[in-house]
C-alpha positions in Angstrom: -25.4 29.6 1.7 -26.7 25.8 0.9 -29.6 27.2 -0.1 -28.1 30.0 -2.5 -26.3 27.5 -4.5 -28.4 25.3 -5.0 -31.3 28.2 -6.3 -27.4 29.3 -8.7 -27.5 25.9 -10.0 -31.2 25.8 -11.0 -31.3 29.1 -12.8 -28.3 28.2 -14.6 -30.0 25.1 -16.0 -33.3 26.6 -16.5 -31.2 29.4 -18.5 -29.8 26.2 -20.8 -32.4 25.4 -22.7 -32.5 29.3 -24.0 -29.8 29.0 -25.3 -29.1 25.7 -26.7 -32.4 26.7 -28.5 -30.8 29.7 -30.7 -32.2 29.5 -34.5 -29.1 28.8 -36.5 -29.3 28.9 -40.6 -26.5 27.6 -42.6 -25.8 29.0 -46.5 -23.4 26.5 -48.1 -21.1 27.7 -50.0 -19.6 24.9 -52.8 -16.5 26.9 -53.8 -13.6 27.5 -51.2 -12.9 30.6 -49.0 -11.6 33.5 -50.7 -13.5 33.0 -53.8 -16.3 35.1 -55.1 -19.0 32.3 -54.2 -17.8 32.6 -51.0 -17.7 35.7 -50.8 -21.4 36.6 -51.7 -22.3 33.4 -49.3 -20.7 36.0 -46.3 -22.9 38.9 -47.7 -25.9 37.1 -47.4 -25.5 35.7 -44.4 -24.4 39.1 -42.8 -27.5 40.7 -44.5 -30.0 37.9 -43.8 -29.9 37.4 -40.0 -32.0 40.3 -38.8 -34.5 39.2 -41.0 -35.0 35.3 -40.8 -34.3 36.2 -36.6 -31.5 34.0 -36.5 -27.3 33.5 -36.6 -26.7 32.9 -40.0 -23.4 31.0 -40.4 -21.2 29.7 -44.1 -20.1 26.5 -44.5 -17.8 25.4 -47.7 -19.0 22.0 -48.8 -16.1 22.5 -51.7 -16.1 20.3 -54.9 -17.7 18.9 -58.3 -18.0 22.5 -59.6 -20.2 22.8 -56.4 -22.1 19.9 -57.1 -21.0 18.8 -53.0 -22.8 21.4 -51.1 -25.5 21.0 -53.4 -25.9 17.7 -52.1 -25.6 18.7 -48.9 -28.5 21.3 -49.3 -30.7 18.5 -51.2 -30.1 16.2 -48.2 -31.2 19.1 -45.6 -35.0 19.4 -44.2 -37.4 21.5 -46.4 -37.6 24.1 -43.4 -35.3 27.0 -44.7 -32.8 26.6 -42.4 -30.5 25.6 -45.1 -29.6 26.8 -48.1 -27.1 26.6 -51.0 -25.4 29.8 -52.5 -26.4 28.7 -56.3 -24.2 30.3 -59.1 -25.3 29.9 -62.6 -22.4 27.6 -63.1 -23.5 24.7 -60.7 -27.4 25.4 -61.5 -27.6 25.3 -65.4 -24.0 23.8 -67.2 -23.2 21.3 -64.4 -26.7 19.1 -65.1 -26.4 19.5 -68.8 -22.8 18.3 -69.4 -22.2 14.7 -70.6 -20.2 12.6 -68.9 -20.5 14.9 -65.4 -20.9 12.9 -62.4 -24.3 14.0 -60.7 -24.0 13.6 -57.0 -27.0 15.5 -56.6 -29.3 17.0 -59.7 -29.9 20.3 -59.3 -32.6 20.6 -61.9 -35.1 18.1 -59.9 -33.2 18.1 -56.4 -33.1 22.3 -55.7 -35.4 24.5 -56.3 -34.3 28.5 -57.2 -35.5 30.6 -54.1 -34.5 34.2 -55.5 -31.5 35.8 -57.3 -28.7 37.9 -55.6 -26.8 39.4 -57.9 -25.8 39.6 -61.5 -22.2 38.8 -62.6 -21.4 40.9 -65.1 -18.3 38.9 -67.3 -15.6 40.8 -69.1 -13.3 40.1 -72.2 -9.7 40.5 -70.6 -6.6 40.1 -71.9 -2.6 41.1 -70.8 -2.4 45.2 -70.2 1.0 45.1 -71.7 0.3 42.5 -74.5 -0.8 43.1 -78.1 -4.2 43.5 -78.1 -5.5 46.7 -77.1 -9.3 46.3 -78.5 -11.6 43.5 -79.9 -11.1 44.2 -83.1 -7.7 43.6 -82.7 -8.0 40.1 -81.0 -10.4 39.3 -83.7 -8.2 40.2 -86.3 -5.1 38.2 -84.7 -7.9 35.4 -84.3 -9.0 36.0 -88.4 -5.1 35.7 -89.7 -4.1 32.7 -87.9 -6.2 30.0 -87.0 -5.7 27.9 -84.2 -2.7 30.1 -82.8 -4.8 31.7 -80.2 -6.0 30.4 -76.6 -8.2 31.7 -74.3 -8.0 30.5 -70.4 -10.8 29.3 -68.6 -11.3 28.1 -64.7 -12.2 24.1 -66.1 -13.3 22.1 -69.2 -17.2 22.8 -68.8 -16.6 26.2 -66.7 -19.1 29.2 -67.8 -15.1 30.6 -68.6 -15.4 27.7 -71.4 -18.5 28.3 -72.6 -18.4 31.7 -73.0 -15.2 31.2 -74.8 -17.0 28.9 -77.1 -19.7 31.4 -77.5 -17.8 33.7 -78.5 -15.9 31.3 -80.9 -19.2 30.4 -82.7 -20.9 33.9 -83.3 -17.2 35.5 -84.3 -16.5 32.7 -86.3 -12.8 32.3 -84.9 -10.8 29.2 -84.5 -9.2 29.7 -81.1 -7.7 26.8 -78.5 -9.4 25.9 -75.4 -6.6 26.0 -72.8 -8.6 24.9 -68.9 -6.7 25.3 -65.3 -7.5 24.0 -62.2 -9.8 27.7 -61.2 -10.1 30.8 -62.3 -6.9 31.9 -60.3 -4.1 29.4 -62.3 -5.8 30.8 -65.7 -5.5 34.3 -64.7 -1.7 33.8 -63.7 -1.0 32.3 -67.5 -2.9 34.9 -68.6 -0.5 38.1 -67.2 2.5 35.5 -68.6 1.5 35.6 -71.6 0.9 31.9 -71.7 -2.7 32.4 -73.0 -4.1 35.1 -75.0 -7.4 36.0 -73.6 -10.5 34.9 -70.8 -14.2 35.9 -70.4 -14.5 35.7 -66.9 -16.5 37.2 -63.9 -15.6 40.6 -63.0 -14.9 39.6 -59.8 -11.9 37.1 -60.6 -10.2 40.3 -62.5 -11.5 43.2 -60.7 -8.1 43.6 -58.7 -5.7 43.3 -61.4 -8.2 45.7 -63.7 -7.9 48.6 -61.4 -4.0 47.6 -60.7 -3.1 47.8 -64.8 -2.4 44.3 -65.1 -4.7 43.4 -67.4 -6.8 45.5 -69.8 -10.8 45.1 -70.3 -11.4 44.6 -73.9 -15.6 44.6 -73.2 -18.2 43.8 -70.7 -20.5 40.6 -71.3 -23.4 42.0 -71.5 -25.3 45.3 -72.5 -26.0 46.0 -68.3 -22.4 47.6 -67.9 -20.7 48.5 -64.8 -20.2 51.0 -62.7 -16.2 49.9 -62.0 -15.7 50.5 -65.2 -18.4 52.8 -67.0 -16.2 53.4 -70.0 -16.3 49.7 -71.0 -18.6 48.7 -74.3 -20.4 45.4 -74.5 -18.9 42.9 -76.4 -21.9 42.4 -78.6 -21.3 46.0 -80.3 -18.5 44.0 -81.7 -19.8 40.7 -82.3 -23.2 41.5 -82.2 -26.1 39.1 -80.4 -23.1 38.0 -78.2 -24.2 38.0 -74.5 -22.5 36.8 -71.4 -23.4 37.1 -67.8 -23.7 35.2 -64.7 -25.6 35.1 -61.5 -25.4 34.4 -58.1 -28.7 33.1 -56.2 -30.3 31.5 -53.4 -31.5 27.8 -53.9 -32.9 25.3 -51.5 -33.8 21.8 -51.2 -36.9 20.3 -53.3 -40.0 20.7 -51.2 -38.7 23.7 -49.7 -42.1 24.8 -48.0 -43.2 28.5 -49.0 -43.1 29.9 -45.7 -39.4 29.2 -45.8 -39.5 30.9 -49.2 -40.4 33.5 -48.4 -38.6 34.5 -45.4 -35.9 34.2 -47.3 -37.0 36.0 -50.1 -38.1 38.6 -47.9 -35.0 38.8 -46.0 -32.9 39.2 -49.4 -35.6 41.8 -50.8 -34.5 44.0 -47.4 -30.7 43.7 -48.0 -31.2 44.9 -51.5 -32.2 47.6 -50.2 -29.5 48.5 -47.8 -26.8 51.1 -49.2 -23.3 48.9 -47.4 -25.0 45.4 -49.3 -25.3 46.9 -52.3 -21.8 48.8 -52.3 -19.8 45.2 -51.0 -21.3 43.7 -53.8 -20.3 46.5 -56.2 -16.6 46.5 -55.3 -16.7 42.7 -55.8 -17.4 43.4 -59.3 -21.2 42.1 -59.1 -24.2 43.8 -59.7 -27.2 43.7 -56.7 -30.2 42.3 -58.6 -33.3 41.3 -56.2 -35.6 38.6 -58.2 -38.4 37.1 -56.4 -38.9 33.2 -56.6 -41.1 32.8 -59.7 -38.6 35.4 -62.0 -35.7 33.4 -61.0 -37.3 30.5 -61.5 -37.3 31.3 -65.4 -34.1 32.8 -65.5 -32.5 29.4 -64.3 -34.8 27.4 -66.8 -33.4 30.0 -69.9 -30.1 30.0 -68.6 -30.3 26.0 -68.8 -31.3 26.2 -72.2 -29.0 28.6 -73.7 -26.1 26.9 -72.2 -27.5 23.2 -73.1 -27.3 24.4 -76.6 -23.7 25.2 -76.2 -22.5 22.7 -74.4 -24.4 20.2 -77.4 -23.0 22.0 -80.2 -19.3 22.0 -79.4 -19.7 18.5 -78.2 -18.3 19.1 -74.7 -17.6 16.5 -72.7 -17.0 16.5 -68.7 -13.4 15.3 -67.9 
């Protein structure tokens, strides 16, 4: 009996190591639970593990417009184990807003790995308020100058921007009016507190299908197929274009092995049918781009946004 336990005792501790040595990847997730970062972060995790041959787990490093888990993922080691869940947001207006604290810089500190998905933004305003098209907004916007808002999730938020896009190539004078998130806007917005927000399908996609607020246009010429009767806004004001994106980045040095398992691992759940549709009914658009695509959509996307952000002298707060 002696004997048996003490041959119990040894295959238990041989059988340690085995398991203490399971491969474990983290995505980090800058944005709290709930939200659509977070969200996609879970999606990618699910669909990545089979593929890198390892648990896959999320962790919200929350703060700084996701400027936090950035730094988290620029700290990391170069290996691929961990990566950061990079919207557009935290990739290309973060690093090119005055006055914004930098506790990492994503443009020399990260590198873009490949893209995810496409966020395709939509003009919205109150379902039972006045405006029932763009031309009407823009007419409201024409005759009284300065008497219209539009929400956004922060004072240097793609929200903002896109407002101020849309300000400059419509030629309206409308007010800026930030929240604290894309929720606290949305909530002014049903209230009639503010008029109007260009936002991520996904922040709106409930209260679109429930009739609380009414789609006015999409973005961006890609549509979608939530809402396949919806025109893009720049058959209204035209050249206007607004979309988003939701990607994979990793830590400078990031080796290419590392790369491209994860590139590989992402290019296999683009191609599975229950990815594709969770992303669909989050109001985003699967988009595989490999590394080097990506790579130039983040540098544009820096660009376009720069120019922006210079020429309505935005500030960070």
């Amino acid at each position: 009996m002696r004997k048996l336990g003490i041959a119990a005792v040894l295959a238990a501790c041989l059988a340690l190591p085995a398991a203490a040595q399971e491969r474990v990847a983290r995505v980090i997730s800058g944005f709290a639970a709930g939200g659509t970062g977070d969200l996609i972060s879970r999606l990618i995790a699910d669909a990545a593990g089979p593929s890198l041959g390892a648990r896959v787990v999320v962790e919200n490093r929350t703060g700084a417009n996701g400027l936090i888990g950035a730094e988290v993922v620029a700290r990391s080691a170069a290996d691929g184990t961990t990566v950061l869940q990079c919207p557009m947001g935290t990739m290309t207006i973060s690093p090119e807003l005055p006055g914004q604290r930098l506790p990492v810089d994503p443009r020399t500190e990260l590198v873009p790995v490949v893209n995810v998905a496409l966020s395709t933004y939509g003009l919205v305003v109150a379902a039972n308020g006045p405006y029932r098209s763009v031309a009407d907004l823009l007419a409201a916007a024409r005759a009284r100058p300065g008497a219209l808002s539009y929400a956004s999730a922060g004072v240097g938020s793609a929200q903002h921007l896109s407002g101020e896009l849309l300000k400059r190539r419509a030629q309206i004078d409308v007010v800026h009016v930030p929240y604290r998130g894309a929720a606290p806007a949305i909530v002014d917005i049903l209230g009639g507190r503010a008029d109007f927000m260009i936002t991520n399908l996904g922040d709106v996609v409930r209260q679109l299908q429930g009739g609380e607020l009414r789609l006015l246009a999409l973005g961006d010429s890609g549509g979608s197929p939530l809402f396949p009767e919806a025109r893009p806004v720049s058959d209204f004001v035209p050249g206007l274009e607004m979309a988003g994106w939701f990607g994979i980045c990793g830590p400078r040095g990031m080796t290419p092995e590392a790369v491209a398992r994860w590139a590989e691992a992402m290019r296999q759940a683009a191609g599975d049918a229950t990815f594709r549709r969770r992303l669909l009914d989050a109001g985003l658009t699967p988009h595989y781009e490999e590394p080097e695509s990506f790579a130039r959509r983040v540098e544009a996307d820096r660009r376009k946004w720069g120019e922006v952000i210079r020429a309505a002298g935005i500030r960070a707060e």
